[in-house]
C-alpha positions in Angstrom: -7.3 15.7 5.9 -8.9 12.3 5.9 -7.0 9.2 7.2 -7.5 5.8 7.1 -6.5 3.7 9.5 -6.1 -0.6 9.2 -4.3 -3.0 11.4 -3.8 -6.9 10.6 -1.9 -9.7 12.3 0.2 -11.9 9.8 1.8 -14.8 11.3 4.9 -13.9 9.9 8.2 -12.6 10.9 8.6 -8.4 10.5 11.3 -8.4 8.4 9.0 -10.9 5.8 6.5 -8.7 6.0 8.1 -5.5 6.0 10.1 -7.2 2.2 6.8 -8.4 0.9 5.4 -4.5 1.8 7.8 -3.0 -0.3 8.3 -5.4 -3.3 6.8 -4.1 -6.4 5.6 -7.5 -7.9 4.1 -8.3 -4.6 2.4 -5.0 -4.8 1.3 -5.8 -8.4 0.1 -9.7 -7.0 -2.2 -8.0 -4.0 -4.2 -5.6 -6.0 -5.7 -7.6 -9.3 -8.9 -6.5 -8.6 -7.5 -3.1 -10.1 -5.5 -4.5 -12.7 -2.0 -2.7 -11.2 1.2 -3.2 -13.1 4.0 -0.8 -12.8 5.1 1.1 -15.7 8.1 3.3 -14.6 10.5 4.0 -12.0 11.2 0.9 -10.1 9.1 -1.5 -11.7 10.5 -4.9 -10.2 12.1 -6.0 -6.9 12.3 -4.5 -3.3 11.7 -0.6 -2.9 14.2 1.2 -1.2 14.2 5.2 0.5 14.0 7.4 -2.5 13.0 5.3 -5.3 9.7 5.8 -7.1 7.4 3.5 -9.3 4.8 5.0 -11.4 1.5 2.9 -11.2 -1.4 2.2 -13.6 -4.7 0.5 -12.7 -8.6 1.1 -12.9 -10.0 2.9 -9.8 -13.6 3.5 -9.7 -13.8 2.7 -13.7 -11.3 4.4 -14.7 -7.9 3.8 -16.0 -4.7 6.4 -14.3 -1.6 6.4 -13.4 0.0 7.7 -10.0 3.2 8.2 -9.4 4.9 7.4 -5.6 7.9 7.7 -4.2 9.4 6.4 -0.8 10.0 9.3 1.8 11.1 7.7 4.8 12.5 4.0 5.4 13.2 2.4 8.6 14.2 -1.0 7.8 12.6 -3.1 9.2 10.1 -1.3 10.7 8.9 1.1 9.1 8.0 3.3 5.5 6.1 5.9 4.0 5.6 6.2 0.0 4.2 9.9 -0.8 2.4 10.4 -4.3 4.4 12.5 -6.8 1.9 13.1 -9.2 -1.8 11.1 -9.6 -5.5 11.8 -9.2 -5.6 13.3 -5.7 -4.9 16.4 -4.3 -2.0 14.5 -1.8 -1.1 11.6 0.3 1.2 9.5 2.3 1.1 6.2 3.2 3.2 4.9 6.2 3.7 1.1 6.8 4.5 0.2 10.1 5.6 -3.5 11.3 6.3 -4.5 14.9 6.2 -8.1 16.4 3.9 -9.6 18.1 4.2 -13.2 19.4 5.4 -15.2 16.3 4.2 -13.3 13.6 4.1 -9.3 12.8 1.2 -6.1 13.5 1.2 -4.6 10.2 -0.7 -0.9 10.2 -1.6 1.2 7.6 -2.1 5.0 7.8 -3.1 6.5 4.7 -3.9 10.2 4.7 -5.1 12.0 2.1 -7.0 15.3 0.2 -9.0 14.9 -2.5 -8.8 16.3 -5.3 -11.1 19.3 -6.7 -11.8 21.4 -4.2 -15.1 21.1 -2.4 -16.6 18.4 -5.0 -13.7 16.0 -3.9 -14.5 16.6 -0.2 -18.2 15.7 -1.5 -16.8 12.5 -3.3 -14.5 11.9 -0.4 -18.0 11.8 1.8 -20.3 10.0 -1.1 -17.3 7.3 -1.9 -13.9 7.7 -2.3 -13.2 7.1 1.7 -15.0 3.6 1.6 -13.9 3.0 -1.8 -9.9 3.6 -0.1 -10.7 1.8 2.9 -11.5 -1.3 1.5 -8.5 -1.0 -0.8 -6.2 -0.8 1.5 -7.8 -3.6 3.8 -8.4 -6.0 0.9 -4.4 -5.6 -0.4 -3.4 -6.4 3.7 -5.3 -9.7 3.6 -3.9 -10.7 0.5 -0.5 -9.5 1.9 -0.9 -11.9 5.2 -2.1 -14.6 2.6 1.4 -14.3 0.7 3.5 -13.9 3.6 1.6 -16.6 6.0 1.9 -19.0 2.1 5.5 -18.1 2.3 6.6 -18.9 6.1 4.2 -22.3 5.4 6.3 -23.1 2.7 9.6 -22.9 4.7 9.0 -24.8 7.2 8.1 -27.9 5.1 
């Protein structure tokens, strides 16, 4: 199965990062570009093992819904959301914090399976795997902005 991999430094302490990770609003605030909003399940407020939020954006042009649920939690380290029901096949996504200096590693693993057989290993080749990457990249920098924003914030 494909896996994406993505590792950013956020000057930030883990446990900050590891809140901001798992806050639903925060999650909507980071991904604009695909208009996110959460429309069941938890839909406000800090994630915790077991709950779920069911999702609704525009990937690639088109509007769906996907639902997660967090697997594992080790606060505050560490969790892994798993898709319930959505457009692919399968996935899980683990978050994983660990200092660093003054601020906070934060890496992404996302793996994955397309769905539809061998046309969504031909998507996953043509686009999906790039379109993903860059998802998950683009909502860690906007995460570091937000939690870099919010350390500024309290020390003035």
């Amino acid at each position: 199965m494909p896996t994406i991999n993505h590792e950013i430094y956020i000057e930030a302490p883990v446990e900050v990062c590891f809140d901001l990770a798992r806050n639903v609003d925060v999650h909507t605030e980071t991904t604009g570009k695909t208009k996110e909003r959460a429309v069941a399940g938890v839909t406000s407020g800090l994630m915790e093992k077991g709950d779920s939020v069911t999702w609704e954006a525009v990937h690639l042009g088109v509007k769906q819904k996907l639902t997660g649920k967090i697997i594992e939690m080790e606060k505050p380290h560490s969790f892994m959301d798993a898709m319930v029901k959505g457009a692919f096949h399968s996935f899980t996504h683990t978050h994983e914090f660990s200092s660093k200096g003054s601020g906070t590693v934060m890496k992404d693993r996302f793996v994955y399976k397309a769905p539809l057989g061998i046309l969504g290993k031909i998507a996953d080749k043509l686009f999906l795997e790039k379109y993903m990457t860059r998802f998950i990249a683009e909502r860690a920098i906007e995460l570091k902005k937000i939690a870099e924003r919010t350390i500024e914030g309290q020390s003035t």
